[in-house]
C-alpha positions in Angstrom: -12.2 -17.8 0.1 -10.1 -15.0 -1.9 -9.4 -11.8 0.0 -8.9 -8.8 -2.3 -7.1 -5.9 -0.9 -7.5 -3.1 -2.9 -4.8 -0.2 -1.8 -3.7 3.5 -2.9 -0.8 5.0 -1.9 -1.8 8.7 -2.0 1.7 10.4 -2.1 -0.1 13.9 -3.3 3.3 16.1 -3.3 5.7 14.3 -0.8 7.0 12.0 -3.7 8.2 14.8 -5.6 9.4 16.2 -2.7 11.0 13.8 -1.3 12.1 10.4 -3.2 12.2 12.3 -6.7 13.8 15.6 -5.2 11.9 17.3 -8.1 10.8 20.8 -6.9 9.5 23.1 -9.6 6.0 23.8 -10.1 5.3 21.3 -12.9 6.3 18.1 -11.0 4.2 19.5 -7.7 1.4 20.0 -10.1 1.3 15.9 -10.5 0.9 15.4 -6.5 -2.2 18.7 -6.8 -3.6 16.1 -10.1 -3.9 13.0 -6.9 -6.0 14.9 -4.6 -7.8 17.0 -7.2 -8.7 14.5 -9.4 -7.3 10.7 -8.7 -9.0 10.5 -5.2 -11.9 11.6 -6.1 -12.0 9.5 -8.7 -10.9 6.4 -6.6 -13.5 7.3 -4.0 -16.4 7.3 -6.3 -15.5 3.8 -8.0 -15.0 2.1 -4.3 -18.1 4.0 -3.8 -20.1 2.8 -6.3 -18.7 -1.0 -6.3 -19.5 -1.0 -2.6 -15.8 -2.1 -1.5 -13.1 -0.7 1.1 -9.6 -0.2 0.3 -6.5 1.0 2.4 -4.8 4.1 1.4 -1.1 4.4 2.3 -0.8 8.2 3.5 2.3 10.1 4.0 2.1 12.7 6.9 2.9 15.2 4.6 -0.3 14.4 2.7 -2.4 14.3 5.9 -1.3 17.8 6.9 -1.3 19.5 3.2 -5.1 17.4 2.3 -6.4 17.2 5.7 -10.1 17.3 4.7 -9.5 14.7 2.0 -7.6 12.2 4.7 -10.4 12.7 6.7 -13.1 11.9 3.8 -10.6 8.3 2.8 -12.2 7.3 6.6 -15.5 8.7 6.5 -16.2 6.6 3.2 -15.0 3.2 5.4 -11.7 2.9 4.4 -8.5 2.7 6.0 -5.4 4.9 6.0 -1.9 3.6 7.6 1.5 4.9 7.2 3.9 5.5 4.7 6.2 7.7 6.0 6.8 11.2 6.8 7.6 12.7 3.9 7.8 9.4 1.7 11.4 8.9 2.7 12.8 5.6 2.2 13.8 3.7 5.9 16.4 2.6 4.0 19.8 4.1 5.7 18.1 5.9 8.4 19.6 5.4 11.9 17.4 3.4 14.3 16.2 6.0 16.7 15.4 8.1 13.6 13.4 5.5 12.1 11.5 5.2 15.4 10.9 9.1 15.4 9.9 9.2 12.0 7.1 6.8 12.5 5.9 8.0 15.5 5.7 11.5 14.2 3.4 9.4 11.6 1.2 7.7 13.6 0.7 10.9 15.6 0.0 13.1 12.4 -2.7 10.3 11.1 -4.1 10.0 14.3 -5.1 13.9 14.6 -6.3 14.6 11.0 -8.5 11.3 10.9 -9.6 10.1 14.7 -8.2 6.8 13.6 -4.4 5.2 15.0 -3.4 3.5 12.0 -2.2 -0.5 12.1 -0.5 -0.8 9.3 2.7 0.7 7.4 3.9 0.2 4.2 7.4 1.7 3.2 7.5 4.5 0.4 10.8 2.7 -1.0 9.4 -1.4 -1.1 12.2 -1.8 1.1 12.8 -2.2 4.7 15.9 -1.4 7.1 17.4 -4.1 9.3 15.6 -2.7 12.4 11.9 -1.3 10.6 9.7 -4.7 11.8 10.9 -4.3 15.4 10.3 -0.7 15.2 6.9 -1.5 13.8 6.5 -3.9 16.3 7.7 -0.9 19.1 4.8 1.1 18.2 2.1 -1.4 18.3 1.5 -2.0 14.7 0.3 -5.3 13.2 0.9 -5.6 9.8 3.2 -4.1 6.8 2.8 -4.2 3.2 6.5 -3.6 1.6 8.2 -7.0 1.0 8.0 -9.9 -1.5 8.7 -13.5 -0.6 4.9 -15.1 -1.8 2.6 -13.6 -3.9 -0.6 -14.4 -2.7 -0.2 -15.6 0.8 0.7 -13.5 3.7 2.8 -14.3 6.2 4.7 -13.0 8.9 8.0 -10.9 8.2 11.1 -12.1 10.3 14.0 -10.5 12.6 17.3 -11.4 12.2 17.8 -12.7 8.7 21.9 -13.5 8.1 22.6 -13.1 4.7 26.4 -14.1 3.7 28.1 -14.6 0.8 28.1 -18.5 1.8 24.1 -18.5 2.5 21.0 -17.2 3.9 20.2 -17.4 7.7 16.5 -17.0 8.2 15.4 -14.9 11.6 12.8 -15.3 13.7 8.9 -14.9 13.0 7.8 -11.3 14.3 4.4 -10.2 15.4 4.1 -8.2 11.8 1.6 -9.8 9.4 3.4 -9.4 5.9 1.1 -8.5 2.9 3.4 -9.4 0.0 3.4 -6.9 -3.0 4.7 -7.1 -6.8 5.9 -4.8 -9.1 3.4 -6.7 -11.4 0.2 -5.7 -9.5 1.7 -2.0 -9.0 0.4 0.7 -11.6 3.6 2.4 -11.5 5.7 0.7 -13.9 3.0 0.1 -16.4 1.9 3.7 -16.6 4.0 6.8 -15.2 6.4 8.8 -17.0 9.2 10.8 -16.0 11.5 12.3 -17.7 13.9 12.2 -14.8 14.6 9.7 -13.5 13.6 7.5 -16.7 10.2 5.9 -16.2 8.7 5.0 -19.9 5.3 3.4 -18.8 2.2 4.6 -21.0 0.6 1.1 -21.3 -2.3 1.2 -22.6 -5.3 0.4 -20.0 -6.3 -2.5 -21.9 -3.1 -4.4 -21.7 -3.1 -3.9 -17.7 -6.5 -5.1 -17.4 -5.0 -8.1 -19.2 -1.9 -8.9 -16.8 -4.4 -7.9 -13.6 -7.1 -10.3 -14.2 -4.9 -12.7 -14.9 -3.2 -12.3 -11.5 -6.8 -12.3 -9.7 -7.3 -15.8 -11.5 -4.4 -17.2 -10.2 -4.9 -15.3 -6.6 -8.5 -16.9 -6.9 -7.6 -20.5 -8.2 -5.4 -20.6 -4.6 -8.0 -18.9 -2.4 -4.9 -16.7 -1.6 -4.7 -12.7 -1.0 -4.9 -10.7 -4.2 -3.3 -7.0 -3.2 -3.3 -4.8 -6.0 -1.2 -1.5 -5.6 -2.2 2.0 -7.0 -1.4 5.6 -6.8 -4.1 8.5 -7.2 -2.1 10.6 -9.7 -1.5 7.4 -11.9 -4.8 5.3 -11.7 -6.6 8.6 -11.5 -6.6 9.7 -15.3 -9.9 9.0 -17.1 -9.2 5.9 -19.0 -7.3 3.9 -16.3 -10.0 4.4 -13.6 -12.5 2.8 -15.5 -10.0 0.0 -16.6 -10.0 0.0 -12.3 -13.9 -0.1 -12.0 -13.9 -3.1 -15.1 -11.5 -5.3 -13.0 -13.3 -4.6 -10.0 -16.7 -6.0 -11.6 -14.6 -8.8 -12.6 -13.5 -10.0 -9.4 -16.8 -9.4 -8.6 -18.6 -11.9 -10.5 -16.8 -14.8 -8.8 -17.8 -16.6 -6.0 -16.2 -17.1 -2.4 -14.8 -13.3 -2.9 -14.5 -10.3 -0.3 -13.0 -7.1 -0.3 -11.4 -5.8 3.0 -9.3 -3.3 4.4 -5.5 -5.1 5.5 -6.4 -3.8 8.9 -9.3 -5.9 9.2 -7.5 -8.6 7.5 -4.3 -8.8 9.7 -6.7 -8.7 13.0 -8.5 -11.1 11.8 -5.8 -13.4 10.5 -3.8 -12.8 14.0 -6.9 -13.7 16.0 -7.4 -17.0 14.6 -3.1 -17.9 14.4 -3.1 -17.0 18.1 -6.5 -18.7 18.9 -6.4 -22.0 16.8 -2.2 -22.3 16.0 -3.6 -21.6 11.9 -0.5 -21.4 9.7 -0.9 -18.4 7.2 
């Protein structure tokens, strides 16, 4: 069986705010383009190919597109964390790491009427202390790191890393969904002038390098987690490349789509029950 987990990390304004520090109108206008026209967008193709996703929201988002948020749940989906503000954990200090994600959970909690399981970090990048923190606050699965490609697994504790060798940790309680720059829109398609991002693929060409990803993610019955943003999948021509490889995957057998909440419960229940290695 090949799970696909279809995500969105719906940034809206907090990545301008935040990671790109870019605060004049024009830049904000992007984040306004995710949830006036990429979500939307994203809702009605999961919509009409009857599959669930997980949207990584920032608390930021939640607060400034409550009724949006809200709508990501109605429609079946999942939303989990991803920071305050889209800050990188990267650098923070440990009880301000733990503060920041409690103030997220809490946030996603009131706007949807859902706790959120999962995290993934706005950076792709982890601190030393952010899978016991996850682990503090009862959450069960993060989505940030990259040592497999379509197998999950469960992110470590501890690791020693010297100049002489590398010290693996200890197994945490954190199911690891393992994401690529390769199955991420970003690189292929946004622009900025500042910092440098040349993108502009055309849709065609991503369609290409995606499908060929599934087929290997399918020819290892493995997890195929294909990362998007709103303001970037959103325009006209890339959401229907989307909608083309989702009717791809589609047409082959032993296939499901599923939220990475219900995937890391699921996937837990059985380790724990039956010893299964993931």
């Amino acid at each position: 069986m090949t799970t696909v987990c279809l995500t969105f990390d719906f940034d809206a304004l907090s990545i301008w705010l935040s990671t790109f520090k870019q605060t004049s109108p024009t830049p904000f206008s992007r984040g306004e383009f995710a949830a006036n026209v990429g979500l939307p967008r994203v809702l009605e193709v999961l919509q009409r190919c009857e599959v669930d996703a997980t949207f990584f929201v920032p608390a930021h988002t939640a607060r400034s597109f409550p009724e949006l948020t809200r709508l990501i749940v109605e429609q079946g989906h999942e939303v989990a964390c991803h920071g305050l503000v889209h800050e990188s954990p990267v650098g923070l200090a440990l009880e301000e790491e733990r503060q920041s994600l409690a103030a997220s959970i809490e946030v996603l909690t009131e706007v949807t009427g859902v706790r959120p399981v999962g995290y993934r970090s706005p950076a792709w990048d982890l601190s030393q202390d952010t899978i016991k923190v996850l682990e503090e606050h009862g959450l069960i699965y993060d989505s940030s790191l990259m040592a497999y490609d379509y197998k999950t697994y469960y992110a470590r504790i501890g690791d020693i890393v010297t100049e002489e060798r590398f010290t693996p940790g200890c197994d945490s309680t954190i199911l690891e969904f393992p994401v690529a720059w390769e199955l991420d829109d970003y690189p292929y398609f946004q622009f900025t002038p500042r910092p440098l991002y040349q993108g502009l693929r055309l849709p065609e060409d991503v369609y290409k390098a995606w499908s060929a990803e599934f087929d290997c993610a399918h020819s290892e019955s493995g997890v195929f987690t294909l990362t998007c943003h709103p303001e970037i999948i959103g325009r006209g021509p890339r959401i229907k490349m989307l909608e083309q490889l989702i009717k791809y995957m589609q047409t082959h057998e032993n296939v499901v789509f599923s939220t990475m909440g219900h995937v890391a419960t699921t996937l837990r229940a059985n380790h724990q029950n039956n010893g299964v290695s993931l």
